[in-house]
N, C-alpha and C positions, 0 to 999 in steps of 0.2 A: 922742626922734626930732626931726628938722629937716627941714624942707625939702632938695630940691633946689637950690632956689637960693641959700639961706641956705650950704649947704656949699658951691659952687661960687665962690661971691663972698669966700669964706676961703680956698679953695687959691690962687683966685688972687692973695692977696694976696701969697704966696712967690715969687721971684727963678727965673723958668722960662724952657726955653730951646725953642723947638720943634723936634721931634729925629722925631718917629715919626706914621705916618697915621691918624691918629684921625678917626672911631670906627672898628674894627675889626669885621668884619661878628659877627654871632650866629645862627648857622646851626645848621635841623634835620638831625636826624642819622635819618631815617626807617629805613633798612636795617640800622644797628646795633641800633636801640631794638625792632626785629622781633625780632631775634637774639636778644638781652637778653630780650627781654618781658614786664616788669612794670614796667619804669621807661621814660619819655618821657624821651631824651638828646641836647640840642644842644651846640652847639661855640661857643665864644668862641676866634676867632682871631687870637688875640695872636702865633701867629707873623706876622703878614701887619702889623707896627707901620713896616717897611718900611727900618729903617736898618740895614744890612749882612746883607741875610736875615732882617731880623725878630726878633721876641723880647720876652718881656716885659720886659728889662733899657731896652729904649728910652725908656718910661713911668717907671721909675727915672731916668733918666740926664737927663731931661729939667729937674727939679728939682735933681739931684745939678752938672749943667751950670750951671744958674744959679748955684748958692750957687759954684762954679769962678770962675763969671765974675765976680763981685762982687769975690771977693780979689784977682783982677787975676793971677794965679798964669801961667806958662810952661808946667808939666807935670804930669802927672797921672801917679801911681804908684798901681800897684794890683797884685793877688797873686791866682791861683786855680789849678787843675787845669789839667793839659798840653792837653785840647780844651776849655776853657772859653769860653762862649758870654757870661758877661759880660764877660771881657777883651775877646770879639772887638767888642763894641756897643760898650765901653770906644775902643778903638782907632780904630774910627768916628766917636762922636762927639767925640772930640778931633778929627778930623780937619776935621767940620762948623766948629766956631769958630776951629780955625788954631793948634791946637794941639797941644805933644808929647804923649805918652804912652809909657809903660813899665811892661812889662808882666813879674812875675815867677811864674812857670809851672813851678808844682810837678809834677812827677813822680812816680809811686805804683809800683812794683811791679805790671806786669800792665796797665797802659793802653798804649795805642797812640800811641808816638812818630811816628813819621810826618809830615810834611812834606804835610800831608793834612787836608781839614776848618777848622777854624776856625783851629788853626797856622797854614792855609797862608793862611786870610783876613788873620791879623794880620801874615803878613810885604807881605803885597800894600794894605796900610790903613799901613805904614810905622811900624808899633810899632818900637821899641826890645824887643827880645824877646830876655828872660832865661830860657834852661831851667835849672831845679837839680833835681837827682835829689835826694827826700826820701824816703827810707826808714822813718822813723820812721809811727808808726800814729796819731798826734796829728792832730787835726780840722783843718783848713785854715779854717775860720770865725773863729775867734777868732785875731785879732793879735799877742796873748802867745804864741799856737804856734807862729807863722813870722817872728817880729821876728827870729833868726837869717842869713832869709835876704833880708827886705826891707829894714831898719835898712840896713844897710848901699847900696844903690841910693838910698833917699832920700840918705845921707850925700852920694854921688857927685855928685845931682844939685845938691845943693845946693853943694858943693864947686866947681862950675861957674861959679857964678853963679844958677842956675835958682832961680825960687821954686817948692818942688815942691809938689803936693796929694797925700796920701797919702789914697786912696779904697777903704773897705773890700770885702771881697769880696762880690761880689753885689749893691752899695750896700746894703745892712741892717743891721749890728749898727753903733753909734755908733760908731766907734773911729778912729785913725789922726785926717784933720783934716775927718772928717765929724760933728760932736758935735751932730748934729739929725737925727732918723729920714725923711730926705730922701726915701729910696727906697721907703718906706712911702707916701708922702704920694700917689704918681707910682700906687697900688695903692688907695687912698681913689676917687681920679679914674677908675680901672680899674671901682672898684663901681657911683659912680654912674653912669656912661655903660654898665653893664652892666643897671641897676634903669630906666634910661629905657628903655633896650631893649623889656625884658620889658614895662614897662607902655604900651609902644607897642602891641604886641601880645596885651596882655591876660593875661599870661604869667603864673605868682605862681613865683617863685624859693624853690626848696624847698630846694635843694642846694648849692652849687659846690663842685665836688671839684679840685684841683690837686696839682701834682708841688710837695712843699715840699724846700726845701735848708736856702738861707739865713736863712729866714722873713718876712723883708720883705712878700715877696710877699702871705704870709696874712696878715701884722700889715693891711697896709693893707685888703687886703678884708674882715676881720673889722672892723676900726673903722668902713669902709663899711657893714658889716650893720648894727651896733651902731646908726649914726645914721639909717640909712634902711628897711632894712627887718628888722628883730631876730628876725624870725620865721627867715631863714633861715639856714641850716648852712652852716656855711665847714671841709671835710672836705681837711686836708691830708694826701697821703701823701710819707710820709720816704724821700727816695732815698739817703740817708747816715746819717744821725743817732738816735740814741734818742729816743722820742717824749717821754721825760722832760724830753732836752734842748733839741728843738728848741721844746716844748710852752715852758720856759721862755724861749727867744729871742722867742718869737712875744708872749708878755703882756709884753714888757719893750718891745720896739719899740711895741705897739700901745697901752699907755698913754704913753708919749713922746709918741706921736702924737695920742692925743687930747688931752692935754696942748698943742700944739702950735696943736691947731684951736681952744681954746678950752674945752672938754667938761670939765665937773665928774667924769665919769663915769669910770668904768675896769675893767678887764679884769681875769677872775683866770683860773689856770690852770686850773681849772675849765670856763670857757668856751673851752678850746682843745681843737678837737678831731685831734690829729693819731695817723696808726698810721701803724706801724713795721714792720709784717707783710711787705713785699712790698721790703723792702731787696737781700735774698737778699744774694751773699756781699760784699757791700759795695758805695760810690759806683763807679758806671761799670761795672760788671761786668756782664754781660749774662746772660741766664737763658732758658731756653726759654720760660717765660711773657712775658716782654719781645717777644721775636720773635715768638711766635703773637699778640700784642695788635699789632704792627706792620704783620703783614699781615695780620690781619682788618678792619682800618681802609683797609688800603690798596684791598684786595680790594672792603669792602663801600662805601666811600663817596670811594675816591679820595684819600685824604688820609692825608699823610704824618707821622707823628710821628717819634721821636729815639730813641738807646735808652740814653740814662741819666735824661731826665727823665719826658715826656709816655710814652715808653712806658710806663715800669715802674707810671706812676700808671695807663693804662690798664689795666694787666693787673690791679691792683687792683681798679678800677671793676668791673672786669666779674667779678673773685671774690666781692667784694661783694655785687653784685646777685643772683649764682647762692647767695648764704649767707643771702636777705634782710634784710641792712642796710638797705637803702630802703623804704620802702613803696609798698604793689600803685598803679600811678600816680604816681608821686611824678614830681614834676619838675625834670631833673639838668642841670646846665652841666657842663663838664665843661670848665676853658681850657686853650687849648692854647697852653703858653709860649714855644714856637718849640723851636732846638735843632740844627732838621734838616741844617746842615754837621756834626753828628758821627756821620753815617748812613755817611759813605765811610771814613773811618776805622777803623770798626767794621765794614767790608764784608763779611772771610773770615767772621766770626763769625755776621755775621748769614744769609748764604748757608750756611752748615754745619747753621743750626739751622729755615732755610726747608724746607717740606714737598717733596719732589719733585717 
């Protein structure tokens, strides 16, 4: 363990850009935790990070921007899912320092094209927006999958003149010209501003549960727990991926990262806790447990989730709890990554599977 300070005066020795409104509040959830009733559940609301709608991708991008800006680079290319909410922070914060971006936006079988949701944020944020219909059933995470359809957009830009920055999806797996767990680092900063919270309050963090994709996300809050508070459980639920797989993205990023900060220390799969249970028929698909987790949120505390990410990890949370995974008391964060421009998108779906 370290200090607070000790970590803080290490992140900021990295190349950062200020992108997002930090702190973001940490708020009790009283009417759900009634519902629930064995576990005490508040909300880290990391939608509320305030660039283009919010999202935990802001606290990535903020590091991911520095090391941009250091190379002195023109454009930024990056690759994800047709409503992807890192492209759209993507497209934003290029646009904070005056910069291009380009954006290639894979299409799945069964997602909502539309001109609607985060699409319609990155035509109006001025991306370069590439659709390709990808049929194939290969992961979008890994760079080796979609070098097909990116390889070639870097060639173009480069072909221009432009110096381009090839920026992985989701800022998390090393790959393309990110070769440092940037976006991790931006999820370290997420813990401790989460752990001063709680000991503002007197709080003891038992839990944090999160919607995982890319893994970033978890690598940085687990490295977070690891230095500050080891007692607690960093519970990611899989919107995509096998828990075998993302389990292994998650210990590769978060020893990088400690590696990074200094830290003898590291991670084994062991200490990763991610389930896969509440995937249903794949990324972005929506479920009737998605939508009753959407508006029982909405119903009981006013607050809007998503429904490829924070929903599906809701509706977990709350199977969870009714399976007792927690214990009687336990104390749950639960963040909330943002998302919410892929709520209109998914409008029909979600009104067909609302209660009347």
């Amino acid at each position: 363990m370290i200090s607070p300070a000790d970590l803080l005066t290490r992140l900021d020795a990295f190349p950062s850009v200020s992108l997002a409104h930090l702190p973001t509040p940490l708020e009790e959830l009283p009417r759900l935790s009634a519902r629930l009733g064995s576990v005490s559940v508040s909300l880290k609301r990391d939608d509320q990070t305030g660039l283009a709608f919010g999202g935990n991708k802001a606290r990535k991008l903020e590091f991911i921007m520095g090391d941009v800006r250091t190379r002195g680079v023109d454009s930024v290319v990056t690759w994800a899912g047709i409503q992807s909410n890192w492209c759209r922070q993507v497209a934003a914060a290029t646009a904070r320092v005056g910069l291009r971006s380009v954006l290639v936006l894979l299409k799945k079988p069964g997602m909502p094209i539309g001109e609607d949701g985060n699409l319609l944020l990155d035509r109006i944020l001025d991306a370069d927006v590439r659709v390709v219909e990808a049929t194939e059933s290969r992961s979008f995470l890994e760079l080796e999958n979609v070098r097909e359809y990116v390889d070639p957009v870097v060639e173009e830009e480069r072909s221009t003149g432009r110096t381009a920055y090839l920026a992985p999806v989701g800022g998390s797996l090393m790959e393309g010209d990110m070769t440092r767990p940037l976006g991790a680092l931006g999820y370290v900063r997420g813990f401790l501003e989460l752990f001063q919270q709680a000991r503002e309050r007197g709080v003891t963090l038992d839990s944090v549960v999160l919607a995982t994709g890319s893994a970033g996300t978890q690598a940085g809050l687990l490295v977070g727990a690891r230095l500050l508070s080891p007692a607690t459980r960093i519970v990611g639920i899989s919107v995509a991926a096998p828990a075998v797989d993302v389990a292994r993205y998650v210990t590769t990023i978060a020893n990088a990262t400690l590696s990074e900060l200094g830290e003898g220390t590291s991670v084994t799969e062991g200490d990763v806790v991610v389930l896969d249970q509440y995937i249903g028929e794949g990324y972005g698909v929506m479920n009737q447990g998605v939508t009753d987790a959407l508006g029982l949120m909405a119903r009981e505390e006013g607050v809007l989730l998503d429904p490829v990410y924070t929903g599906k990890a809701m509706a977990g949370l709350m199977d969870l709890v009714g399976k007792g995974y927690f214990r009687d008391g336990e104390k749950v964060v639960f963040l909330h990554t943002g998302g919410t421009p892929a709520l209109f998108p998914y409008r029909d779906q979600i009104l067909d599977m609302l209660p009347a």
